[in-house]
C-alpha positions in Angstrom: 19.3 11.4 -35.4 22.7 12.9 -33.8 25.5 11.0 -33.9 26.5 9.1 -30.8 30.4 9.9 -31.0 29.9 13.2 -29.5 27.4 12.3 -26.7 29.1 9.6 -25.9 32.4 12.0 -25.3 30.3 14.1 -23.3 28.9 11.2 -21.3 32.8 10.2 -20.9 34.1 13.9 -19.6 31.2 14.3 -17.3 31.2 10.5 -15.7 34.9 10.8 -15.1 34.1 14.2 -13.5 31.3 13.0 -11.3 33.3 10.1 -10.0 36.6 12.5 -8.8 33.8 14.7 -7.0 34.0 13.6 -2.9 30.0 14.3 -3.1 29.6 10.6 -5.0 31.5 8.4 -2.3 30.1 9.9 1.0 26.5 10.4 -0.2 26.8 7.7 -2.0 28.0 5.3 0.4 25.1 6.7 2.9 22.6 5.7 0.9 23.9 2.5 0.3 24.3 1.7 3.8 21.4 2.9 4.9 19.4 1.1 1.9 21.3 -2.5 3.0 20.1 -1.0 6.3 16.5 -0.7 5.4 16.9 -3.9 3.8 17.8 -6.3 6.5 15.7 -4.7 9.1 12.8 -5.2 6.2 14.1 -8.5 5.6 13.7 -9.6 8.9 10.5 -8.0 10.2 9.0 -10.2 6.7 10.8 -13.7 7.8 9.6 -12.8 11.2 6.3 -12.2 10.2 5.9 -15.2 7.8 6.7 -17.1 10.5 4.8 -15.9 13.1 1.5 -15.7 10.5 2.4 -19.6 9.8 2.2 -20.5 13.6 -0.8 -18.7 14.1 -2.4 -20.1 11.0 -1.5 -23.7 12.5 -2.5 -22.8 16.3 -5.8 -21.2 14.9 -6.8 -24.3 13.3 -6.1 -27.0 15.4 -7.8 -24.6 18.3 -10.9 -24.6 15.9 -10.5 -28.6 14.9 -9.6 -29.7 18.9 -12.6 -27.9 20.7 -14.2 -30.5 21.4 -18.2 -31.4 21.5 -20.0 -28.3 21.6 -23.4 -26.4 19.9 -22.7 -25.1 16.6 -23.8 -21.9 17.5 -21.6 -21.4 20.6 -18.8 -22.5 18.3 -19.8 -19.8 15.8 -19.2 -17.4 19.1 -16.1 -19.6 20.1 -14.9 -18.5 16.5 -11.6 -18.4 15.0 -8.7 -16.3 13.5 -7.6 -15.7 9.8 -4.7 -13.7 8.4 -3.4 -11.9 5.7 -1.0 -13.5 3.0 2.7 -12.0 3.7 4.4 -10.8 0.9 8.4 -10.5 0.3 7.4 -6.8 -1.2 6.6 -5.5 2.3 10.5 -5.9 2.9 10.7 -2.9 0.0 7.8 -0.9 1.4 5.6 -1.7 4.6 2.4 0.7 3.5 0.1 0.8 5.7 0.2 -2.9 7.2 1.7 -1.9 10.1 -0.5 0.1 10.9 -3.6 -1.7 9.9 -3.4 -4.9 11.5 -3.4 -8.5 9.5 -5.5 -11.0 11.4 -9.1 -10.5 11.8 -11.4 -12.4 14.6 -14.1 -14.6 13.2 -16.8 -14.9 15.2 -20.9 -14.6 15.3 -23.2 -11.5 15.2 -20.6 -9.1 14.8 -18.2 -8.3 12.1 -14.2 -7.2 13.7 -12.0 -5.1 12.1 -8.2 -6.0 11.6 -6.5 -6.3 14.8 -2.9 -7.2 15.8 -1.0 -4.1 14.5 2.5 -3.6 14.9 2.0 0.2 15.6 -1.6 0.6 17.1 -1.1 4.7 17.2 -0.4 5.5 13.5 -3.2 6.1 11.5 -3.5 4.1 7.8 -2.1 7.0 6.3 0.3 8.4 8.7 2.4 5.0 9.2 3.5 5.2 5.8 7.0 7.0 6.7 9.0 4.4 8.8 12.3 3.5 8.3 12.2 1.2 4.8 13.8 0.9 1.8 11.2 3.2 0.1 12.3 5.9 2.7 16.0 5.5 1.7 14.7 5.6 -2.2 12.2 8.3 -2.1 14.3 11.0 0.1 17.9 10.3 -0.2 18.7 9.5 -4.0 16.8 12.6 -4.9 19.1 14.4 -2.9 22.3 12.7 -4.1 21.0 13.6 -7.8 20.8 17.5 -6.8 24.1 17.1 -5.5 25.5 15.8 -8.6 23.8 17.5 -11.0 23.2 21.3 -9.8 26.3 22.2 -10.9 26.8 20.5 -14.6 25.4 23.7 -16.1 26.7 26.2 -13.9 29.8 25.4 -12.8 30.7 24.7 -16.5 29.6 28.5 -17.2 32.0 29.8 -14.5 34.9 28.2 -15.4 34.1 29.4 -19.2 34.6 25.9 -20.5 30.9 26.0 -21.8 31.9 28.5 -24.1 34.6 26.7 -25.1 32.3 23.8 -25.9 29.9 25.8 -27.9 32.5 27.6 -29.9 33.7 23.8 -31.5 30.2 23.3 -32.8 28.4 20.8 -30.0 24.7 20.6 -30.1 23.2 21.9 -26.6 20.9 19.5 -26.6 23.5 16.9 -27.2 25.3 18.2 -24.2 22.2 17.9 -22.1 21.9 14.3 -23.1 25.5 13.3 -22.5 25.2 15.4 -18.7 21.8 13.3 -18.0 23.1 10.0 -19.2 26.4 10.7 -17.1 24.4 11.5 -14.0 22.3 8.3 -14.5 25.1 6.5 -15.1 26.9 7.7 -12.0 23.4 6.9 -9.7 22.5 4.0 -11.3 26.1 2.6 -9.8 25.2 3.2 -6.5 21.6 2.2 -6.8 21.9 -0.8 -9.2 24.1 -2.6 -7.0 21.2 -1.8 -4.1 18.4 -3.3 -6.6 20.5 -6.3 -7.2 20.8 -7.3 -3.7 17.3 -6.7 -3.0 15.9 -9.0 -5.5 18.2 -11.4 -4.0 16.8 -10.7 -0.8 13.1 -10.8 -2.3 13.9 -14.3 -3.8 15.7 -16.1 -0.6 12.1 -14.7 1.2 10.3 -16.3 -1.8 9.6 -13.6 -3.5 10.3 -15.4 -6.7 7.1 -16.0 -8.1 5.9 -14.6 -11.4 3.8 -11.8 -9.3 6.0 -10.4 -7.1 8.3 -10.4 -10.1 6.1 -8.5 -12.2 5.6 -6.0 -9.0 9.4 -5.5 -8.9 10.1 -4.7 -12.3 7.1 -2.2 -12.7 8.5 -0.7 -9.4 11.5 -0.1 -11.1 10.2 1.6 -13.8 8.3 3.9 -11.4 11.7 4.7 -9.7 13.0 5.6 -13.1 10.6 8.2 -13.7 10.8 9.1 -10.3 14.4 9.8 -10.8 14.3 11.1 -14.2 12.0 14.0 -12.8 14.5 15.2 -10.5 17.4 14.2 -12.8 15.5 17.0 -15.4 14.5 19.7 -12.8 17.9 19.1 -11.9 19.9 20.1 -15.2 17.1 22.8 -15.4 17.8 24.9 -12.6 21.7 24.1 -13.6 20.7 26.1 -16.4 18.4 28.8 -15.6 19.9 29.6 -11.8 22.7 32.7 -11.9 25.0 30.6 -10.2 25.7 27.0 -9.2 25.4 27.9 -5.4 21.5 29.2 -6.7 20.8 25.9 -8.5 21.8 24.4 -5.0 19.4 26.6 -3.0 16.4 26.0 -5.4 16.8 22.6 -6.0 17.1 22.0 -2.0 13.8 23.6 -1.7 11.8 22.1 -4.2 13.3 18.8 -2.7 11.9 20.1 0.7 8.6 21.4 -0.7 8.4 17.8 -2.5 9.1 15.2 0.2 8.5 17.2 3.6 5.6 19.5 3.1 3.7 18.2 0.4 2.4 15.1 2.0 2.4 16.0 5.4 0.1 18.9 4.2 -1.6 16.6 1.9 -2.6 14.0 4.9 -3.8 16.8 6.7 -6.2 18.1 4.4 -7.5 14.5 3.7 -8.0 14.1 7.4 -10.1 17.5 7.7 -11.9 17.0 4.2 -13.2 13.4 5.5 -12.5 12.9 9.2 -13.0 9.5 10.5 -15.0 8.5 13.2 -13.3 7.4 16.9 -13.5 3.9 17.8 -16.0 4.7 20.0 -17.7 6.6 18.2 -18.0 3.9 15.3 -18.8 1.1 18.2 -21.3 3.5 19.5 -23.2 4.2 16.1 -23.3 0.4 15.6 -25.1 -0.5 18.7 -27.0 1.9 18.0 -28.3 0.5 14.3 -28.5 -3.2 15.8 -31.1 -1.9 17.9 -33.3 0.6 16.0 -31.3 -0.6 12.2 -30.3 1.9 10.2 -32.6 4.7 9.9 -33.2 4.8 13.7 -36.9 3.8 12.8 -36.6 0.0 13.0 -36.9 -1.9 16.2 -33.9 -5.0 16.1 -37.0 -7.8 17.7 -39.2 -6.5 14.6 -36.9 -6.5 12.5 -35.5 -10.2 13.3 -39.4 -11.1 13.1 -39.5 -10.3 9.6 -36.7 -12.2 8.3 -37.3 -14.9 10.3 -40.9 -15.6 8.9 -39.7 -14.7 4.9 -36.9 -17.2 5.9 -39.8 -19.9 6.9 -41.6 -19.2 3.8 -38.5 -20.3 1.6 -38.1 -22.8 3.5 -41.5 -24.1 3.0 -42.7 -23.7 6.8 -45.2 -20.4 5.8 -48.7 -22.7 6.9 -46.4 -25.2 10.2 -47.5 -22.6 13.0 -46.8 -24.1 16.6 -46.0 -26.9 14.7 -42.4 -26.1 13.6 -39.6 -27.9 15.3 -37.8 -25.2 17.9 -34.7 -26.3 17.1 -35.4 -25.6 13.3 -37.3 -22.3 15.1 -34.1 -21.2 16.7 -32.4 -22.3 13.6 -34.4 -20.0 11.4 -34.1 -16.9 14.0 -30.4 -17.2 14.5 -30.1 -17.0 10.4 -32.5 -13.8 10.9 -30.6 -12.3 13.4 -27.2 -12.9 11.5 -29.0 -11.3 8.6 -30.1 -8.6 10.3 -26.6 -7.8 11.9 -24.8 -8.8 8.7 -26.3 -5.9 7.0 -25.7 -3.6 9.7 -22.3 -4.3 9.7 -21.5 -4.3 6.3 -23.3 -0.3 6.2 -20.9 0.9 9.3 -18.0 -0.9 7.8 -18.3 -0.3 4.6 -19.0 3.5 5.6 -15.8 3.6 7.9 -13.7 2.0 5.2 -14.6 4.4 2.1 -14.0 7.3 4.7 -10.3 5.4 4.8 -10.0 5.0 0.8 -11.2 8.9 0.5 -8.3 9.9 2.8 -5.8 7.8 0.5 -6.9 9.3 -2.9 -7.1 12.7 -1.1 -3.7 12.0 -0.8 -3.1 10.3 -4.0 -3.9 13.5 -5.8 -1.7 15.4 -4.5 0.7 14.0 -6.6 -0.2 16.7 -9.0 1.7 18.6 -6.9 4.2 16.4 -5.8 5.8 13.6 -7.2 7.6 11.9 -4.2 3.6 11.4 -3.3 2.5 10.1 -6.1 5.6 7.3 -6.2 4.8 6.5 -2.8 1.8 5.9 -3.6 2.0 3.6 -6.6 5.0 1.6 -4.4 3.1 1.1 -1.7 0.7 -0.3 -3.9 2.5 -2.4 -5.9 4.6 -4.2 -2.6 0.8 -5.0 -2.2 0.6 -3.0 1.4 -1.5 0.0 0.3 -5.2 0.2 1.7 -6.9 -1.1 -1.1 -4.7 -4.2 -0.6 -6.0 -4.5 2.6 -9.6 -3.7 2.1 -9.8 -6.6 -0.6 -8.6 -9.0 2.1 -10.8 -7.9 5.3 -13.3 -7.9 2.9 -13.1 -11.6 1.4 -12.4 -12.7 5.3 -16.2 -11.1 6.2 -17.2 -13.3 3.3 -15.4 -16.3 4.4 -16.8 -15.5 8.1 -20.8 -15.3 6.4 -20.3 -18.8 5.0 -18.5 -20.6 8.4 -21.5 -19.1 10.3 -24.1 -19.7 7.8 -23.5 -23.3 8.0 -22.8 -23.5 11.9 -26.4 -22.2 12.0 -27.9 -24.2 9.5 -25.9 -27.5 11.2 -27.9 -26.5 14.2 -31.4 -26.3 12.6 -31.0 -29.3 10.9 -29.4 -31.3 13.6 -30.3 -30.2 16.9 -34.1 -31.7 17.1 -35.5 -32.9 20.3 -32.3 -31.6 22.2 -32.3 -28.3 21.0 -29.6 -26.3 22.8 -28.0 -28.9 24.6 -26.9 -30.6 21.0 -23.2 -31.4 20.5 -21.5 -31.5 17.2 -17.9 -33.0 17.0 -14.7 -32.6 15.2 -16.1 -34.0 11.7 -18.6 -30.5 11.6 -15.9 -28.2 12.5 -13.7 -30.0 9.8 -16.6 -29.2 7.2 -15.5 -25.3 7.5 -15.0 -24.2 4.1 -11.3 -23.2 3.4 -10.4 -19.7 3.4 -8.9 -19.6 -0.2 -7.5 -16.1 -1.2 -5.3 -14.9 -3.5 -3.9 -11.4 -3.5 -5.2 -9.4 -6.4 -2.2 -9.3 -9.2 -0.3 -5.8 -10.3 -2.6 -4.7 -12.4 -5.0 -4.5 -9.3 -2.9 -2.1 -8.0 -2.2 0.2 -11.3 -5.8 0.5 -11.8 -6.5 1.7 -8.3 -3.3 4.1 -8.2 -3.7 6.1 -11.6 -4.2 9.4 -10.7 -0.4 8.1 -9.1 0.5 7.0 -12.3 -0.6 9.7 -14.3 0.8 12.5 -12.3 4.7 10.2 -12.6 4.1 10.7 -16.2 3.3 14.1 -16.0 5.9 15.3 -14.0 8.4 13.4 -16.2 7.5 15.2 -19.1 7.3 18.2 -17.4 10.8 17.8 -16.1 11.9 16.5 -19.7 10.5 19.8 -21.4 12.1 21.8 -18.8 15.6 20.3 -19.3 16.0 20.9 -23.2 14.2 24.5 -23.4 16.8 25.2 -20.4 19.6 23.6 -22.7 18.3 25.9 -25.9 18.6 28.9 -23.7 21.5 28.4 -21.3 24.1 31.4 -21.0 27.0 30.4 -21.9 29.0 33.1 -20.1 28.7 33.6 -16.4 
């Protein structure tokens, strides 16, 4: 193991260079603004959404508590509203919940999708660009580290003081350490500062549980590698490039390359390789399957039929004939017809949303050619905003909405009797709803289902790692 004395030189010499260059305050003070920027406008679309999900959580409730006497059934098509959980993280990275919606209509023989987006246009994919704090992160730091580190190599070369250097006896490689820690040194004062005030922000939101905790930190180590890969490409083309103005050039384009075409590319091709169906379309193919199910073979009336008489034989009615109750008849054909639709549903649904999670680890692979992908991949889905995030909430809210119906239908067979439809239940039924009772999935939801993310971070940071010292073994030391 080398010394530190003369890294730590080397880390002096470049740091106090670095800081004299104009580069560091205006680029440095851009991204800083414009991540406080990003920050309060996060911070205050959150607040504002907290708030507003709160009130409709409230208004949604006492509508369903305060409707007064009605059947159970035309309550079940009265219905209700839940919403996604807000989470301080979306103020780092909005994902796709803009563009997805986060309330979802409960109501019988149908299931809805997630309504109430912010930006009904952008697809779950495409609205992952607006203006946040990831945007500031993933774009511009890159670019301030090409601007501070394109020219430790070369400029050094053409002022001939690298071959100064070399002739006292200094390692290479200890040189390439001391010119990365410097530049780290020197970003991680402009962006440290910037962490430090978002956790604050984060907190004051209430984003100071042990979760979104856990989220922040392994987001941080994900920004690390992020900028370590273009801290090493960095200091290679430094080294290999003829000239400094060369390392420039390069650099710029593989930043281009990286951020801009890569993943606009990349959502195109996961749009052609699995296109999704219109919303008319996917309304048409349903109506379609209630009526003739499925396979296009089943008629909806035979279907119905069927369940309805296994759900008689459970129930112990197989040999009661004319003799069965009609309200515990209708009872019985109402569950039939909710099975019936329930399961075509869930196919169209379930259909349309692996369509959606195709597209996003189309995407997610393209971080083998593009690490600014993969990163905003894995942050989107560690702020908890990515579409598997959402998919595990619309789909515990379908489950929620099987059980509120389920027992509005059963209140009605059991209740109704003589009176059949014109039966009235009160408040104390509607107060038997069962709870919705979610809880987000934790981090390591969201490592497991962005890997190919993860792995393609690691892989570009060794990559850029390896590049860097074989650069530093082989750098010309004369211009």
């Amino acid at each position: 193991m080398r010394p530190p004395g003369p890294i730590g030189a080397i880390v002096r010499k470049e740091v106090r260079e670095l800081a004299r260059d104009g580069r560091l305050r205006v680029l440095g003070g851009i991204i800083a603004v414009l991540a406080l920027s990003a920050l309060i406008f996060g911070a205050q679309q959150t607040w504002q959404a907290q708030q507003a999900r709160q009130q409709a959580v409230e208004r949604a409730e006492a509508d369903w508590e305060g409707q007064g006497q009605r059947n159970p059934h035309v309550a079940a098509h009265y219905g209700t509203h839940v919403f996604a959980p807000t989470s301080a993280a979306t103020a780092i990275d909005p994902g796709v919940s803009a563009a997805l919606g986060r309330s979802v209509r409960i109501e019988a023989h149908r299931r809805n999708l997630a309504a109430h987006a912010r930006s009904q246009d952008a697809s779950g994919l495409g609205g992952m660009g607006a203006f946040s704090i990831t945007m500031v992160l993933l774009l511009l730091v890159p670019l301030l580290i090409i601007a501070l580190g394109y020219g430790l190599w070369g400029r050094e070369r053409e002022r001939g003081t690298l071959r100064q250097l070399v002739s006292t006896g200094v390692d290479l490689r200890a040189l390439l350490w001391g010119k990365m820690l410097a530049l780290a040194l020197v970003v991680g004062a402009v962006v440290v500062p910037t962490g430090a005030v978002i956790t604050a922000a984060l907190w004051a939101l209430g984003g100071g549980d042990a979760a979104t905790l856990a989220r922040l930190g392994l987001l941080t180590l994900g920004y690390g590698a992020y900028f370590l890969i273009f801290a090493g490409l960095t200091l290679y083309a430094s080294a290999a490039a003829r000239s400094s103005r060369a390392a420039l050039v390069a650099m710029i384009g593989v930043w281009g390359v990286f951020c801009l075409l890569t993943p606009r590319a990349a959502t195109e091709v996961a749009s052609a390789l699995r296109p999704l169906p219109s919303q008319a379309a996917f309304a048409r193919d349903v109506a379609q399957s209630l009526e003739h199910g499925i396979d296009g073979t089943t008629p909806r009336e035979q279907a119905v039929g069927a369940i309805t008489k296994e759900l008689m034989v459970n129930n112990g009615f197989a040999t009661a004939g004319i003799f069965v109750d009609e309200a515990a008849l209708n009872g019985f054909e109402l569950q039939a017809e909710a099975r019936w639709e329930d399961a075509i549903y869930d196919h169209h649904v379930k259909a349309l949303e692996d369509g959606i999670a195709a597209q996003e680890r189309a995407v997610a692979w393209a971080g083998v050619l593009s690490p600014f992908v993969a990163m905003r991949s894995l942050s989107a889905g560690l702020c908890g905003t990515d579409y598997a995030h959402h998919r595990h909430f619309t789909d515990h809210a379908e489950a929620w909405r099987k059980r509120l119906i389920g027992m509005l239908n059963e209140a009605f067979a059991k209740n109704a009797g003589a009176q059949g439809w014109d039966y009235r239940a009160g408040a104390e039924l509607w107060k038997q709803a069962p709870p919705l009772e979610y809880t987000p999935p934790g981090p390591g939801f969201a490592l497991e289902t962005h890997l190919p993310a993860v792995a393609s971070l690691l892989g570009w940071m060794l990559l850029a790692l390896v590049l860097a010292l074989r650069s530093a073994r082989r750098v010309k030391v004369t211009a």
